[in-house]
C-alpha positions in Angstrom: 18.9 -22.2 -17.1 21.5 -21.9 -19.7 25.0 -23.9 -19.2 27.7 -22.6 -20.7 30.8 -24.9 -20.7 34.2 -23.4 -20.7 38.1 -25.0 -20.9 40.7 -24.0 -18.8 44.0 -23.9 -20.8 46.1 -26.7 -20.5 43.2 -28.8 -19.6 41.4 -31.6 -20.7 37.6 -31.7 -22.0 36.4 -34.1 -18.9 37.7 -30.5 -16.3 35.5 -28.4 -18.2 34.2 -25.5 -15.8 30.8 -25.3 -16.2 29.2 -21.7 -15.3 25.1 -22.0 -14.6 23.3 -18.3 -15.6 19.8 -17.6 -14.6 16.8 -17.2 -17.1 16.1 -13.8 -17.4 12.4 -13.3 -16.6 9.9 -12.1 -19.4 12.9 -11.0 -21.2 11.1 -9.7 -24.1 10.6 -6.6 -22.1 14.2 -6.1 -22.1 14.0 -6.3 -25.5 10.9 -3.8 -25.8 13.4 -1.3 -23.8 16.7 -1.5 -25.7 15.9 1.7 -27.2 16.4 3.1 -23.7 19.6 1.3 -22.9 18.9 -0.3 -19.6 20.7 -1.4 -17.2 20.1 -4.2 -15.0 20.8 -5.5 -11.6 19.6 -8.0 -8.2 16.3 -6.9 -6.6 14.6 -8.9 -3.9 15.0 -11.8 -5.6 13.5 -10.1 -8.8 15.5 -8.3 -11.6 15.8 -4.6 -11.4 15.8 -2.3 -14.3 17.2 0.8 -14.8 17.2 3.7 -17.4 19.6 6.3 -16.5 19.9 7.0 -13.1 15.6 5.9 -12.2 14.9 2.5 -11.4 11.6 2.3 -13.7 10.4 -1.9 -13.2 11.9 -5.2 -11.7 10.6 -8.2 -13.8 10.0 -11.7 -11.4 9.0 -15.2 -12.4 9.1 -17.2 -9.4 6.5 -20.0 -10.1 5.8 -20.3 -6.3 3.4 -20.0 -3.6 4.1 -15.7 -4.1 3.3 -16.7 -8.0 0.4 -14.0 -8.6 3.3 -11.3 -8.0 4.8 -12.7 -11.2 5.3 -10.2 -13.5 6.5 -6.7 -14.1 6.9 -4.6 -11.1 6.4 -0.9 -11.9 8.3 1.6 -9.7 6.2 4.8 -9.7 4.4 6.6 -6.5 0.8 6.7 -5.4 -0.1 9.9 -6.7 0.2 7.9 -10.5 -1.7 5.1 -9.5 -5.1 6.2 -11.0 -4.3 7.3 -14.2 -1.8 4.3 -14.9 -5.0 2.3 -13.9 -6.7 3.6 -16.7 -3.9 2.6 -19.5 -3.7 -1.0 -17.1 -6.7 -2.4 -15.9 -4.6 -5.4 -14.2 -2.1 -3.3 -12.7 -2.5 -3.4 -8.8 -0.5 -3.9 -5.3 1.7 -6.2 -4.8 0.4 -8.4 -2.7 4.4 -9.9 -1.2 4.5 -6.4 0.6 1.5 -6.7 2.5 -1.5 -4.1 2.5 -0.1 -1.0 2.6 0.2 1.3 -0.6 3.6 0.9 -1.9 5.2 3.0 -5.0 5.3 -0.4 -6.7 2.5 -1.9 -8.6 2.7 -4.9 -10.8 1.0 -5.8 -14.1 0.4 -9.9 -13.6 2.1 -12.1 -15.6 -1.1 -14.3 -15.3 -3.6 -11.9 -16.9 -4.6 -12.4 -20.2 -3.2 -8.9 -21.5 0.4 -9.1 -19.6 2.5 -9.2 -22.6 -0.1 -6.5 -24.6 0.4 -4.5 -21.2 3.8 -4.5 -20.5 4.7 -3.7 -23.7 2.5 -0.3 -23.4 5.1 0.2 -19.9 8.0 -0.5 -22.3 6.5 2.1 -24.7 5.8 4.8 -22.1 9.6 4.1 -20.1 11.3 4.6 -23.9 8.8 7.8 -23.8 10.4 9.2 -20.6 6.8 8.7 -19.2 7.1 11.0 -15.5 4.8 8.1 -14.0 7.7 5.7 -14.3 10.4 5.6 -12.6 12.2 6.5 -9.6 15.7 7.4 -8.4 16.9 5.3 -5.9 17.7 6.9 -2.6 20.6 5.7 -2.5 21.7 7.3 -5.6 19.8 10.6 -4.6 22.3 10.5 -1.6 25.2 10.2 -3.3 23.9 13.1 -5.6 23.6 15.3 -3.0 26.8 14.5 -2.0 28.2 15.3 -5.3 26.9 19.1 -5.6 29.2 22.0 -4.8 29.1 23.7 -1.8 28.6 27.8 -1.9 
């Protein structure tokens, strides 16, 4: 964790306020999507990703007992999940949410081809890639929401 160490005005050295940030995990996919402008924000415990208005991966490195979830979190459905096998051989459930198919599938930050890997999700987001991404329904409610009426 990074500490950066700011002074008050009027203050002395020793009352220095002292503001702690996260690490930002496997940041180098950030970098890989800068192209897209993402945004980011919070996610179970995870950081989420955005382009536009589709949530498209959360990145986690929690180094606990949940480690093998460590990674990049893709948010696409199941009808995708085949052919994104086929350009990730790693990718699979993740395991945190139990057995049942879920939209999200990670690529393991403890396979040998992670960083190769993620970097192909990075190309294919920057692509606009239909198989990534989702919008949140949150947001598609408030879209809704937005549309005239007739």
């Amino acid at each position: 964790m990074r500490k950066l160490a700011r002074k008050r005005s009027g203050s002395r050295v020793d009352d220095a306020l002292t503001v702690t940030r996260k690490r930002i995990p496997h940041e180098f996919v950030l970098d890989a999507l800068t192209p897209a402008s993402p945004e980011t924000r919070p996610l179970f415990g995870c950081l989420a990703v955005y382009v536009n208005e589709k949530i498209v991966c959360a990145l986690r490195d929690k180094r606990n007992e949940t480690a093998d979830d460590d990674g990049m979190w893709l948010a696409t459905t199941a009808d995708h999940h085949a052919s994104l096998q086929h350009e990730f051989p790693s990718m699979r459930s993740i395991r945190v949410f139990g057995t049942e198919v879920t939209g999200w599938q990670v690529l393991p930050a403890g396979s040998a081809d992670f960083e190769q890997s993620a970097l192909r999700a990075c190309e294919l987001i920057v692509a606009g890639d239909p198989r990534i991404g989702k919008v949140p329904a949150s947001r598609r409610g408030a879209a809704a929401k937005k549309k005239p009426r007739k």
